[in-house]
C-alpha positions as a printed NumPy array, in Angstrom:
array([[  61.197,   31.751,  -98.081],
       [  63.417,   29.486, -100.562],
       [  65.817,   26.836,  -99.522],
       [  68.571,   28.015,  -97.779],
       [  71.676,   27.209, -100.448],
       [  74.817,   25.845,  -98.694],
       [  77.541,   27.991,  -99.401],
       [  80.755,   27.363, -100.682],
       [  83.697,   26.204,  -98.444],
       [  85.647,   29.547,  -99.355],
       [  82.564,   31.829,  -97.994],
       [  82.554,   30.763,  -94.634],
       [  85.145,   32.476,  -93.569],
       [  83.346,   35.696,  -95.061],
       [  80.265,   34.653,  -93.842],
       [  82.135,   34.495,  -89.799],
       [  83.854,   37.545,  -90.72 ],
       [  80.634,   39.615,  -91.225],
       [  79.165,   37.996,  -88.185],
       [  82.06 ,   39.037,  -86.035],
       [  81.952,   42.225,  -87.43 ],
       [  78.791,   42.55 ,  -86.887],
       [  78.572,   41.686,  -83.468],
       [  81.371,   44.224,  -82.592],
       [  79.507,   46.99 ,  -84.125],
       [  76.39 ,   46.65 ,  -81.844],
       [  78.306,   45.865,  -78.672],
       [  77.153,   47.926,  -76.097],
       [  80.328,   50.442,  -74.241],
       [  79.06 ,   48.578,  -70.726],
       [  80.299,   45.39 ,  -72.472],
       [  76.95 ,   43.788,  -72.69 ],
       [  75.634,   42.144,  -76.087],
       [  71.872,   43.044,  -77.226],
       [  69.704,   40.205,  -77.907],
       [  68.406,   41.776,  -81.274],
       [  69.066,   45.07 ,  -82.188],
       [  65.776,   45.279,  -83.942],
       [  63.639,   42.546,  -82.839],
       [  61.304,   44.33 ,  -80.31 ],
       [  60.684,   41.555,  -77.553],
       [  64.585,   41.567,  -77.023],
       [  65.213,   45.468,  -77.545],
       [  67.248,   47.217,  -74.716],
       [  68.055,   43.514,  -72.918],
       [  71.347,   41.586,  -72.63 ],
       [  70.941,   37.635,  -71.524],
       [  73.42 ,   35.8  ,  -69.774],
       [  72.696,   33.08 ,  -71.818],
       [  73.024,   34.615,  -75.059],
       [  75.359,   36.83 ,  -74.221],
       [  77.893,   34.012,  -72.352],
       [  78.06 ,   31.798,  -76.346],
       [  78.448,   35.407,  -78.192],
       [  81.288,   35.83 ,  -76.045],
       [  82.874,   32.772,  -75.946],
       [  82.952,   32.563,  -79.925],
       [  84.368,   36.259,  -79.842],
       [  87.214,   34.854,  -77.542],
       [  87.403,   31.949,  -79.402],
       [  87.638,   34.016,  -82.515],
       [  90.364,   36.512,  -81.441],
       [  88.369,   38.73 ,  -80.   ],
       [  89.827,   39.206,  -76.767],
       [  88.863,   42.69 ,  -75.855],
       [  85.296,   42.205,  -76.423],
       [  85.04 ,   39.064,  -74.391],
       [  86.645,   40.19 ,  -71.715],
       [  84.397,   43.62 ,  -71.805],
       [  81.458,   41.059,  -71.291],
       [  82.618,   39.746,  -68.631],
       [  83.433,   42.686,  -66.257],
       [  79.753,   43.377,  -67.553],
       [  78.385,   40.113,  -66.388],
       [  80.771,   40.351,  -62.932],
       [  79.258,   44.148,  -62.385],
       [  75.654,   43.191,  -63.01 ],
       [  75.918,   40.201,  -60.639],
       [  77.536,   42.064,  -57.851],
       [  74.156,   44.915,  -58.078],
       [  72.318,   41.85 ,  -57.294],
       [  74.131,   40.917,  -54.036],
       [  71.583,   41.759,  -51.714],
       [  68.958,   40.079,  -53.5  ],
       [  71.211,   36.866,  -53.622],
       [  72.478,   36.948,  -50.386],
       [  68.448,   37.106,  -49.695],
       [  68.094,   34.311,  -51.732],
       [  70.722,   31.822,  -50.45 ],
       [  69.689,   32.492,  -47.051],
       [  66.144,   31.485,  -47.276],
       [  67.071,   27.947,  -49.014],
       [  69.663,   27.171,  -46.004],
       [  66.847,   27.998,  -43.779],
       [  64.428,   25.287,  -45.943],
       [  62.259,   28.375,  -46.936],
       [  62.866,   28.986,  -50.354],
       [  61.588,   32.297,  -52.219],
       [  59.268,   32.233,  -54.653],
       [  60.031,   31.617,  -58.329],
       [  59.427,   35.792,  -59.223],
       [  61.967,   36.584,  -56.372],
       [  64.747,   34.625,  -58.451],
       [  67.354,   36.327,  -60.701],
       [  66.774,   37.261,  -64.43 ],
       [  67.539,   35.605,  -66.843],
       [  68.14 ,   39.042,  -69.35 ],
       [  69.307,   42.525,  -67.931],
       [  69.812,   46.266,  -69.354],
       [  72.384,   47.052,  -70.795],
       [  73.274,   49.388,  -67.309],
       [  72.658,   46.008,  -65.176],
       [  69.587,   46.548,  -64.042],
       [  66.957,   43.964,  -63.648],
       [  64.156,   44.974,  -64.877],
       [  60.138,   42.531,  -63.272],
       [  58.225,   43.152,  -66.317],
       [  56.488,   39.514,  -66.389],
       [  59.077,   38.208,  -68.884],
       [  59.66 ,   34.744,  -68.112],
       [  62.482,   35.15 ,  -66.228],
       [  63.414,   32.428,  -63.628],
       [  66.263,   30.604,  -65.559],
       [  69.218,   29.053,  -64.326],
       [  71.338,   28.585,  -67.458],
       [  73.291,   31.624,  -68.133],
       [  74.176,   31.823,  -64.523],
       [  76.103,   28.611,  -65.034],
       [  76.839,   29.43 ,  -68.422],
       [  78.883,   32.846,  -68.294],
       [  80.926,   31.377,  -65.445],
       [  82.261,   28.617,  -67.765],
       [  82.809,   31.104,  -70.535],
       [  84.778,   33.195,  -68.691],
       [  87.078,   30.891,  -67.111],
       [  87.368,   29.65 ,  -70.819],
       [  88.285,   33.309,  -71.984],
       [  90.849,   33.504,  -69.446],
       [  92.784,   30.074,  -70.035],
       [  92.391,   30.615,  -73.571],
       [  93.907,   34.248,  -73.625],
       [  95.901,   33.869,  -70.024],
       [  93.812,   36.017,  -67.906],
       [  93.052,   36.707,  -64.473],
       [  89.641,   35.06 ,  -63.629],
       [  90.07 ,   36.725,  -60.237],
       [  89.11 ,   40.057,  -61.842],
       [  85.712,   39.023,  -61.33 ],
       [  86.122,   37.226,  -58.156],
       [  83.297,   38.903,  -56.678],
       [  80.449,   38.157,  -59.576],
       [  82.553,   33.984,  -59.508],
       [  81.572,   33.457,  -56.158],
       [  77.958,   35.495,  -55.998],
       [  77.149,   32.982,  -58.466],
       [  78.81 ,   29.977,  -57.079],
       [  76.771,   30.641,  -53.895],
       [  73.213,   31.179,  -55.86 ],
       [  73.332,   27.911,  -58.35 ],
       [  74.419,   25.958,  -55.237],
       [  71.491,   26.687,  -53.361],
       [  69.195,   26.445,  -56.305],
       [  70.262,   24.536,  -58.955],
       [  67.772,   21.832,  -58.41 ],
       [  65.135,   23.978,  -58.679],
       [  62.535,   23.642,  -61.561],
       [  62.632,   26.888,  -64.011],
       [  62.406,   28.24 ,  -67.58 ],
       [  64.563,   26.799,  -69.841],
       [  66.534,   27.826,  -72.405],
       [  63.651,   29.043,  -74.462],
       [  61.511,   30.45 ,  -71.542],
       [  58.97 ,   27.363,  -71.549],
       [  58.152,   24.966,  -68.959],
       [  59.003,   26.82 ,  -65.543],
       [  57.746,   23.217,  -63.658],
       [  60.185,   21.131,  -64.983],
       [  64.014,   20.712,  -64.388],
       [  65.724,   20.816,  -67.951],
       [  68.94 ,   18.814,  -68.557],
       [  70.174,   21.933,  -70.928],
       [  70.204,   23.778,  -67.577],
       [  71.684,   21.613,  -65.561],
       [  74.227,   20.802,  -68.061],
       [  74.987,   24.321,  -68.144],
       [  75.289,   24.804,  -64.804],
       [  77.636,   21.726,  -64.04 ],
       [  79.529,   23.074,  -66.632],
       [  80.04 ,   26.751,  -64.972],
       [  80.685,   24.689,  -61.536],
       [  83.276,   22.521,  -63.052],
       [  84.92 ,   25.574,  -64.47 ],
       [  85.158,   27.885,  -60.941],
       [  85.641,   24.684,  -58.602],
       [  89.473,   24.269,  -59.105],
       [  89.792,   28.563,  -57.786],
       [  91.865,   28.781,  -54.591],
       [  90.743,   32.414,  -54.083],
       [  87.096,   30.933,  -53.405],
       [  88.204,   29.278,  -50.722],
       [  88.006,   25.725,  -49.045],
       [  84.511,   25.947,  -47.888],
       [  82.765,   27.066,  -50.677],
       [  85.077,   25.125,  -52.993],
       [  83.477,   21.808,  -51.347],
       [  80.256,   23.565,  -51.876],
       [  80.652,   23.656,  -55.663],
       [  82.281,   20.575,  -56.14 ],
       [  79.769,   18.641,  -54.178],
       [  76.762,   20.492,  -55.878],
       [  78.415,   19.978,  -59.749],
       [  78.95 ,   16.249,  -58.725],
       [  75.147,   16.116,  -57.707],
       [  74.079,   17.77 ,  -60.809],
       [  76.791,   15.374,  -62.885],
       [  74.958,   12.497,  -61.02 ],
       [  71.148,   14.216,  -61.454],
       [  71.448,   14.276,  -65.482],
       [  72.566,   10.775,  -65.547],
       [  69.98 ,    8.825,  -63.331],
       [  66.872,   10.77 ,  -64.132],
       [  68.081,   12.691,  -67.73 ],
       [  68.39 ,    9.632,  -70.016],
       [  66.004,    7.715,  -71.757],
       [  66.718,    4.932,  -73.929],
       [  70.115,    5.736,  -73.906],
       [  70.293,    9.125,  -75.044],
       [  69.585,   12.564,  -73.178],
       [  65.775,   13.723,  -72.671],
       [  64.347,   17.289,  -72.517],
       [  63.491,   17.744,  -68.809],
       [  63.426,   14.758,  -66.34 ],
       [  60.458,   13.122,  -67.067],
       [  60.226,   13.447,  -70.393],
       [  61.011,   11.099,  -73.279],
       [  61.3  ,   13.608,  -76.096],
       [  64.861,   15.768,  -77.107],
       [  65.602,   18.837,  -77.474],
       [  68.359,   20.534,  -79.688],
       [  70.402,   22.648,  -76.314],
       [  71.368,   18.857,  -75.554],
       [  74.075,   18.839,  -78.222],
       [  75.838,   22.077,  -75.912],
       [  76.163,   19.362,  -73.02 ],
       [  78.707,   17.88 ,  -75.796],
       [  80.168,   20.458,  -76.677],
       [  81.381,   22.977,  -76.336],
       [  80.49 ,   22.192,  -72.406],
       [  81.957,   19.144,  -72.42 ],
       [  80.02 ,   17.475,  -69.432],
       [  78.833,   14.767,  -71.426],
       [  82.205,   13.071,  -73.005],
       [  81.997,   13.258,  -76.774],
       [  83.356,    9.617,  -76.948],
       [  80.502,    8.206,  -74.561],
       [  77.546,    5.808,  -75.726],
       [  75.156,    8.386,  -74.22 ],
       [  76.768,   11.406,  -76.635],
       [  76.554,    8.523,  -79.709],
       [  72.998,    7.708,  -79.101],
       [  72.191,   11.482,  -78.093],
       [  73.438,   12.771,  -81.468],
       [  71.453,    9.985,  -83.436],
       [  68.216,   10.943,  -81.747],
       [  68.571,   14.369,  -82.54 ],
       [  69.515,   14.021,  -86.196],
       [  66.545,   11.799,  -86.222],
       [  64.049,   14.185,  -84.476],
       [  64.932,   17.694,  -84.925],
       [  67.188,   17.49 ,  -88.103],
       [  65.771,   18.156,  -91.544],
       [  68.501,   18.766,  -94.599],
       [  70.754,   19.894,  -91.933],
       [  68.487,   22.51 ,  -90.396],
       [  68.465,   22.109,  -86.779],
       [  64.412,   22.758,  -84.963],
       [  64.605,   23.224,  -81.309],
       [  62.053,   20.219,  -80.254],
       [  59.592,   18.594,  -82.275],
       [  56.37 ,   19.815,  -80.532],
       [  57.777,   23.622,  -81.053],
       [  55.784,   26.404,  -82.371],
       [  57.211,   29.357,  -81.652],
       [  57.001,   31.331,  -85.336],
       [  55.754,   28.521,  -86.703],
       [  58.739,   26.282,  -85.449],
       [  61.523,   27.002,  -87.793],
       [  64.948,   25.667,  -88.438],
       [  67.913,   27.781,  -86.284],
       [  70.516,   28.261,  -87.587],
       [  72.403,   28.801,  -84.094],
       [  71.1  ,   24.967,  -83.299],
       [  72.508,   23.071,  -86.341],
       [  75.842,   25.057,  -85.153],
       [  75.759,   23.711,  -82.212],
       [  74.66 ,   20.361,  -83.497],
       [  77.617,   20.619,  -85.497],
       [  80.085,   21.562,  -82.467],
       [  79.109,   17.903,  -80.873],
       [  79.884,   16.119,  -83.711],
       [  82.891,   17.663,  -84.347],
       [  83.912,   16.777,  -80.75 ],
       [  82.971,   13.139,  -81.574],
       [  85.147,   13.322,  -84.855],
       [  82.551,   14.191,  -87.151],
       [  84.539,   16.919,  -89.161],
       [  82.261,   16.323,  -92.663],
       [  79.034,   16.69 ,  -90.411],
       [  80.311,   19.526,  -88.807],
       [  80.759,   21.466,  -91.48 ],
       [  77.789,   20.01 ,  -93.369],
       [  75.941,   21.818,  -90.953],
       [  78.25 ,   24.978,  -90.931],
       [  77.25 ,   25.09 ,  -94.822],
       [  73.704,   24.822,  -94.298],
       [  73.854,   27.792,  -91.805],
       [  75.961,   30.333,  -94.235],
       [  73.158,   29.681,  -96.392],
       [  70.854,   31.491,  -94.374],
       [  72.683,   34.82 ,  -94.161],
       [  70.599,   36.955,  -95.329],
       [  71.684,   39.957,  -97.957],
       [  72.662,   42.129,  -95.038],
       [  74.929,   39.943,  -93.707],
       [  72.959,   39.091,  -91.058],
       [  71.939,   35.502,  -89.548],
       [  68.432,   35.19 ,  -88.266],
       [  67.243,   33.488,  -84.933],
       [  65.223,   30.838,  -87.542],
       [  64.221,   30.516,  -91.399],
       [  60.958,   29.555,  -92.209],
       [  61.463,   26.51 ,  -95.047],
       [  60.146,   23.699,  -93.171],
       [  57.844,   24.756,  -90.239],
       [  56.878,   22.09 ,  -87.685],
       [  53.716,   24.431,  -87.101],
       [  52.786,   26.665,  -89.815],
       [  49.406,   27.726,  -89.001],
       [  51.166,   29.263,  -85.491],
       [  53.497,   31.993,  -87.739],
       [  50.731,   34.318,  -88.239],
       [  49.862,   34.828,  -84.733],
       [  53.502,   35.158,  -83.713],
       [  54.287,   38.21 ,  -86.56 ],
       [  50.981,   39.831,  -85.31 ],
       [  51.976,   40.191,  -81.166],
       [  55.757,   40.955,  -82.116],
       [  56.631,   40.899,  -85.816],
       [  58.736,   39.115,  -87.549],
       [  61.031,   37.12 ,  -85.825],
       [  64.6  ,   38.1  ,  -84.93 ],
       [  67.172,   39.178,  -87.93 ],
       [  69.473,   39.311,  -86.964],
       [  70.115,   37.262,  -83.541],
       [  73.692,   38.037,  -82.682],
       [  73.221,   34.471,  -80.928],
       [  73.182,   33.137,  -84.318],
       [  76.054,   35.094,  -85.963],
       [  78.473,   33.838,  -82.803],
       [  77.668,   30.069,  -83.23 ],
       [  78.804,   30.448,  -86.57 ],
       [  81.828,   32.255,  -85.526],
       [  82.737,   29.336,  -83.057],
       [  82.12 ,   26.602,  -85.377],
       [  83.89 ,   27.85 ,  -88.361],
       [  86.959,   28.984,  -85.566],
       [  86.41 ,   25.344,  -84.89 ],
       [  86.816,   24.331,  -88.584],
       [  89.885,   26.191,  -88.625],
       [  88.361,   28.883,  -91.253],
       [  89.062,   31.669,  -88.918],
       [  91.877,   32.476,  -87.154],
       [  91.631,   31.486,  -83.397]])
């Protein structure tokens, strides 16, 4: 496909407002968020991950109602799983830890259910990720967070037991390795449920003790050279490091390691403001996401970046497509392109649109100031 054109400053409000619209429009009524509507590995499934950003950039964007319908979502869907957590925390207090296929999904239907089809499922993330949406939501709008007390402290209870546990990351690859994405994301959800009094002193210790051993985890055995690495162990980045930034805000946007973390990844992964996920990836060939180069700019905005930020917010209008849709990844400058072909054949082409994408856009540009907040 050509170039993706930057669009002018005055679109990208239009561009957020079709995005928001969209994503409104193919909410489900349980409050969950499809994937893709069209895309058929993601058809019928709601991720935590996914689903946690889409609704934080709705809330961020004024969207209040459908934020908060997510949430009751993710609260119900966690509390169906009680038995099988309860099962779960057990077992690792007793040093006998279930196996990796025992774990919680990472994506659900849209009624809850979890659903052991062989999807690559054991991820952490989300589970850490909608708790520090939420309690965003809430300050942001000045909201309850007790309404979903219940699903708060299932969760507090599971990434405490497990959260140093190797498992997918955020793109389903590499369930041996611990990724610092995850464990950002999960310090991030800890942080954000540690200071509630209806939790209770005990397990209030609990999470505060497990988010400081996390905190402590990414920062002796996560960084390389000075800047954040994929998994521990590794020496390479990966794009989901610019969300410990922001908008998670573990990593402080001021820091020497957020500095030398952005430089690495405008070195690696950047390419005319197109944002790959790694530099080894070829997943459709290894595209540019739009979604990424969103969140890319998020962290620099944090650092004071403004011009980069929205730099990168250009670059991403110009690859809405004439539907109004954003795509999960545009196909200009593959890392891989003799992998596309075999990716269209076992699923098609790849996601348009990703709702994923159309809410990162939403948050930056709310960011930007060119929507209304």
């Amino acid at each position: 496909m050509p170039s993706p054109s930057p669009a002018p400053a005055a679109d990208l409000a239009e561009v957020a407002a079709r995005g928001r619209a969209l994503i409104l429009s193919l909410q489900d009524p349980s409050g969950a968020y499809p994937a893709s509507p069209t895309f058929s590995a993601y058809l019928g499934f709601s991720w935590l991950r996914d689903g946690a950003f889409i609704a934080d950039a709705m809330s961020a964007g004024g969207e209040e109602a459908s934020a908060t319908a997510f949430f009751d979502w993710c609260a119900r869907t966690l509390e169906l799983q009680a038995e099988r957590i309860e099962r779960i925390v057990r077992a690792a207090r007793e040093g006998r830890p279930v196996p990796d296929g025992e774990m919680l999904a990472t994506r659900f239907r849209f009624d809850g259910t979890q659903v052991d089809d062989g999807w690559e499922n054991f991820q952490l993330d989300g589970y850490g990720l909608w708790l520090w949406a939420a309690l965003a939501h809430a300050r942001r709008h000045g909201l309850d967070p007790d309404r979903w007390h219940s699903g708060i402290a299932l969760t507090a209870d599971y990434l405490v037991s497990s959260w140093a546990r190797p498992c997918y990351d955020w793109w389903e690859e590499h369930v041996e390795h611990v990724h610092i994405s995850t464990l950002g994301s999960i310090e991030a959800g800890l942080r954000a449920i540690e200071p509630l009094e209806s939790m209770g002193a005990e397990r209030r210790a609990a999470v505060r003790a497990a988010a400081d051993a996390v905190a402590t985890t990414i920062r002796e055995r996560g960084v390389v050279d000075g800047h954040l690495v994929k998994w521990i162990g590794s020496t390479e980045v990966d794009a989901s490091l610019a969300a410990l930034i922001a908008p998670l805000a573990v990593v402080d946007a001021g820091s020497d390691l957020a500095r030398a973390t952005l430089a690495e990844l405008e070195r690696r992964v950047v390419v005319d403001g197109g944002t790959h996920r790694f530099p080894a990836d070829t997943y459709y060939g290894g595209g540019q996401w739009p979604l990424l180069s969103c969140f890319l700019g998020l962290a620099h905005l944090r650092a004071g970046d403004a011009d980069r930020a929205r730099e990168l917010l250009a670059w991403a209008a110009g690859t809405e497509r004439p539907a109004g849709t954003l795509p999960e990844q545009v196909e200009d400058h593959l890392l891989e392109p003799s992998a596309l072909p075999g990716w269209v054949e076992r699923w098609g082409t790849s996601a348009d649109p990703l709702l994923w994408s159309s809410a990162m856009f939403l948050r930056l540009a709310a960011e930007l100031g060119e929507v209304g907040a």
